[in-house]
N, C-alpha and C positions, 0 to 999 in steps of 0.2 A: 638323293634318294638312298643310296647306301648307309650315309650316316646319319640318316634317320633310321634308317632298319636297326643298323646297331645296337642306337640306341636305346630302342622301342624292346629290342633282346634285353639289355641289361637292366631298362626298368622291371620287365616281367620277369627276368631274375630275381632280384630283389623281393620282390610284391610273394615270392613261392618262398622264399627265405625268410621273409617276415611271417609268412602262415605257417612256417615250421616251427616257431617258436624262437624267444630269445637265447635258449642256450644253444641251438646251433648256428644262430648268428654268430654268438661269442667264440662258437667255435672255428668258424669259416677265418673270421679276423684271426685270430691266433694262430693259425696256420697263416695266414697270409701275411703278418706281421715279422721280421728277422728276430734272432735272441738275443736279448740284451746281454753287450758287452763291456770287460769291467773297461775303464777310463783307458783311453791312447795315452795318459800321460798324469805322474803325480811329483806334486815338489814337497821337498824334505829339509826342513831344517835342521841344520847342525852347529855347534857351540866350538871354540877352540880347546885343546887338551887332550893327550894323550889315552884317554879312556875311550873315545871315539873311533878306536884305530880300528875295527872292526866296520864300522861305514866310509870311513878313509879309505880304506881295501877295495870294497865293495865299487864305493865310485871308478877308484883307480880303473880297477877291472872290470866294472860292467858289471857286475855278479845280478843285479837285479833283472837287467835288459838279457843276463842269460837265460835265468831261470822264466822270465816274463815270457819270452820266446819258446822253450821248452813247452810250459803250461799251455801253448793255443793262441796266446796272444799278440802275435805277432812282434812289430816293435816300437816297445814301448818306450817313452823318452823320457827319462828322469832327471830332475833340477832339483840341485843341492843347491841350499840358501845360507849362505855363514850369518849365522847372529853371534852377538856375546852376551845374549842371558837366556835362560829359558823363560823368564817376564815376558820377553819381546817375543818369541815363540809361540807361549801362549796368547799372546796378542795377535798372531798372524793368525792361528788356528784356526781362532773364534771369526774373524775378519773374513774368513776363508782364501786368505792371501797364499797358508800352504795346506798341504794337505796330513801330512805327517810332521811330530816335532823329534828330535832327539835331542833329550834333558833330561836332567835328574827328576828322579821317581817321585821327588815331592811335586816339583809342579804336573805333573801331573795327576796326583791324590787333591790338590787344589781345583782341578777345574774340574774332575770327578764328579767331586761335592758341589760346587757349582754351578754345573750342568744339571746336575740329578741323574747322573751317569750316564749322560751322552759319550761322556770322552773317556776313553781307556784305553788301558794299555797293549801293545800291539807284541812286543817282545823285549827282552832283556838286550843288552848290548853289552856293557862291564862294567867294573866294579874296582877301582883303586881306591889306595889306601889319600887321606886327605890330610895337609900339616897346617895347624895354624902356623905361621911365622910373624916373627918379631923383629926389630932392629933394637927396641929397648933395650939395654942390658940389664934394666932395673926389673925385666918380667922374666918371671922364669916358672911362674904359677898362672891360673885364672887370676885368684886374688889379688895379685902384682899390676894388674891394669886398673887407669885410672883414666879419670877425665882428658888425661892428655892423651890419652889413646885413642889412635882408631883404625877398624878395622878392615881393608875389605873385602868384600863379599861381592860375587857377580849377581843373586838380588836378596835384599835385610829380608826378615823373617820368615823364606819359605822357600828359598833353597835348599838344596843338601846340606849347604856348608852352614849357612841358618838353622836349622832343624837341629844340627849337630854341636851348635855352640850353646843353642838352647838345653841340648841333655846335660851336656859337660856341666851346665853353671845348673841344674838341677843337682847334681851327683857335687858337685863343688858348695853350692850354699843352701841348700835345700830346694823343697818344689815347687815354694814360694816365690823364689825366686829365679826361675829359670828365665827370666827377660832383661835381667839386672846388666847383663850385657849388651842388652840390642841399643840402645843409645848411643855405643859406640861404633856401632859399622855404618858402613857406606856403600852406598851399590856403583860397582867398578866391575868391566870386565878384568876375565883375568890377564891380559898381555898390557893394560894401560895398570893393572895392581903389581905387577912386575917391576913397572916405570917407578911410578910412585915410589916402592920400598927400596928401593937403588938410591933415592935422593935423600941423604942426611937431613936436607931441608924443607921434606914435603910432609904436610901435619899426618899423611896414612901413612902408620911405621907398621901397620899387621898386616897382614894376608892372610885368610885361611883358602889356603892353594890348592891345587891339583899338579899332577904331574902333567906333563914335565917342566913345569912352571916350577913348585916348589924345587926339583932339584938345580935347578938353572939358579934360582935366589940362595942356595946354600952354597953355593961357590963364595959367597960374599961369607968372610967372617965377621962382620957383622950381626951377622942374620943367625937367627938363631930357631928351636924348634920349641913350642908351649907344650902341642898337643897333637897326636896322632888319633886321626878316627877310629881305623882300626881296633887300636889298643882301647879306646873309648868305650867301644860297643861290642867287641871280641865277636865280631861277623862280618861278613862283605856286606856292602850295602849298595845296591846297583844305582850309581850317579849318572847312569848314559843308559835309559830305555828308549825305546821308540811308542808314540804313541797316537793315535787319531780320533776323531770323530765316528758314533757309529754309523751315520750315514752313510759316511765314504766305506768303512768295513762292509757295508750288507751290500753295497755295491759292488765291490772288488773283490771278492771272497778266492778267487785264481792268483791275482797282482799280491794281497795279504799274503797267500802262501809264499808267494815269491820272494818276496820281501825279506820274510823270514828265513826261507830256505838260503838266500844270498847271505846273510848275515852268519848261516850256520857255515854255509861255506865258507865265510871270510874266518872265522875263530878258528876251524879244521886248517885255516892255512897260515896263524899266528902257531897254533899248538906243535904242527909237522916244522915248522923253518920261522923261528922267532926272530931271527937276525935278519933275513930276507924284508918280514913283515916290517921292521923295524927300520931297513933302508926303502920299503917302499912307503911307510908314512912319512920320513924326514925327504924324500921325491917329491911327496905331494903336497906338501906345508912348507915346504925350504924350513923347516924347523933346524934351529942349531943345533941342537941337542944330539952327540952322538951314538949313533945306532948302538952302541956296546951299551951305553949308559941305559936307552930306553929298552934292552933287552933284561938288565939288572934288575929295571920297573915291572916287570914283567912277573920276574920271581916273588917281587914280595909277598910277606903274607896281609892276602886282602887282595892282591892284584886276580882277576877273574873274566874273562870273555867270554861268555856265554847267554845266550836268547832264555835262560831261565834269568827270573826275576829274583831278587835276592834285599832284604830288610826291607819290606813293604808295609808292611804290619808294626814294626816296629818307630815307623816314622808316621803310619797311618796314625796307629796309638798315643803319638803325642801330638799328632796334630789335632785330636780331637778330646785329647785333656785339657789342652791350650784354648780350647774352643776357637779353632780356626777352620775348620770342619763342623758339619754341622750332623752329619751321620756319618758311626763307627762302623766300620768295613768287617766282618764278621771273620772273614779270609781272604785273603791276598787274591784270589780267584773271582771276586765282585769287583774288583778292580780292573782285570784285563778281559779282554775277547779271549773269546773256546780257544782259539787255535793255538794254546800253550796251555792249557788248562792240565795236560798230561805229563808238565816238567813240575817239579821237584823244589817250588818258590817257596818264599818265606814270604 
């Protein structure tokens, strides 16, 4: 009998909340309902190279699970994924295998456009300068390559280092011809394009590197230097953003902050102790390379750590002269989510 009473309560509940009208139905629910919270957990992929030292840090130290904690949301678990391309990256993205990629700015301007701007960019991360390298002795120009040449590339036409052999051979044969070189590269990560250019007798004798790859293969006299990006395009060009889906942003809009706030924190702790930074990514990579060397990396000009975006527009701009792109980006700002819209990008 009781749990008939109950019941017979809650139905004539009900029957007086129905006669009060739908919106204070909705409204009973929504008080009764908890607040959505952003995800317990996101995974991040990340590529090998020195420009990443910024989320190297980060992982190292937790910086994400600090600030995650900070914001309200208790503790969050974060899983860093090694790829070697950002191809594969944006294949996981779409797959929803991860949730974040960290890769150069072109692949992300590629699924941009492909999405119809689901995917954008979430924050900057750095910016090095890039070498093609050769073993030829007989190249010492773009012109200098030939059929016997070839190059790698961690992925042909729509990488950084893609994008940027395409300007070169724009500025080198005209604009006609800015692809006159893509026949020759090969998609290689870059620690197996390392291998390769070491072996006198493996047909890839180029690389267009990143550090600390390329200064590791100039140790070889052999090896020599074609072409510096830098001097190429006389600006940084951010090779390491982070970027996602905007599902996952309008969902996380706390974990977003965090994310970034982590990253800002890890540049604040490259900029205050560069040689610290520099022992604690050869820590976290058993990287050869040492710390003085990747501190030297640091200095160059074009070397850059920062959550601002930097040559977006200018890679946007040729990816959609190229007609590889199929809508030109008006400003760098239709590319990324608000929450950087207030830094200083190109």
């Amino acid at each position: 009998m009781v749990g008939t009473s109950r019941t017979g309560a809650l139905l004539l509940g009900c029957r007086r909340l129905l006669r009060a009208g739908p919106a204070l139905l909705l409204a009973g629910l929504a008080l009764a309902s908890p607040a959505r919270a952003d995800d317990a957990k996101v995974r991040i992929s990340r590529q090998p190279g020195f420009v990443y030292l910024p989320a190297v840090l980060a992982e190292q130290h937790k910086l994400i699970e600090k600030h995650a904690k900070a914001a309200g949301l208790g503790d969050v678990a974060v899983e860093w994924v090694n790829l070697t391309s950002g191809a594969a990256g944006n294949d996981a993205l779409l797959s929803g295998n991860i949730d974040i990629v960290d890769s150069g700015s072109t692949n992300m301007l590629l699924l941009n456009d492909r999405t119809r701007g689901d995917v954008k960019g979430l924050c900057g991360v750095g910016t090095t300068p890039m070498l093609l390298l050769t073993r030829n002795p007989d190249v010492k120009t773009l012109g200098d390559f030939s059929g016997k040449d070839k190059i790698a590339l961690p992925s042909v036409k729509v990488s950084s280092q893609a994008v940027l052999l395409q300007i070169a051979a724009k500025k080198a044969f005209g604009p006609e011809n800015a692809t006159k070189l893509d026949p020759l590269t090969v998609q290689l990560g870059h620690p197996d394009a390392v291998a390769a250019l070491a072996s006198p007798h493996n047909e890839i004798n180029s690389h267009f590197s990143l550090p600390p790859f390329q200064q590791r293969e100039l140790q070889d006299p052999a090896i020599h230097t074609v072409l510096n990006s830098f001097e190429l395009v006389g600006e940084p060009v951010s090779n390491a953003i982070l970027y996602a889906r905007t599902g996952w942003y309008t969902r996380n809009p706390k974990l977003a902050a965090a994310i970034v706030a982590a990253i800002d924190e890890a540049n604040a702790a490259i900029a205050r102790d560069p040689l610290q930074a520099a022992k604690d990514y050869v820590a976290a990579t058993n990287e050869k390379t040492p710390p003085e060397t990747l501190v030297a990396i640091m200095k160059e000009p074009g070397t850059n750590f920062s959550t601002t975006p930097y040559g977006i527009m200018l890679q946007a701009r040729h990816f959609y002269a190229m007609k590889t792109i199929k809508a030109e980006p008006k400003d760098w700002k239709d590319t990324f989510f608000p929450i950087v819209h207030n830094l200083p990008g190109k």
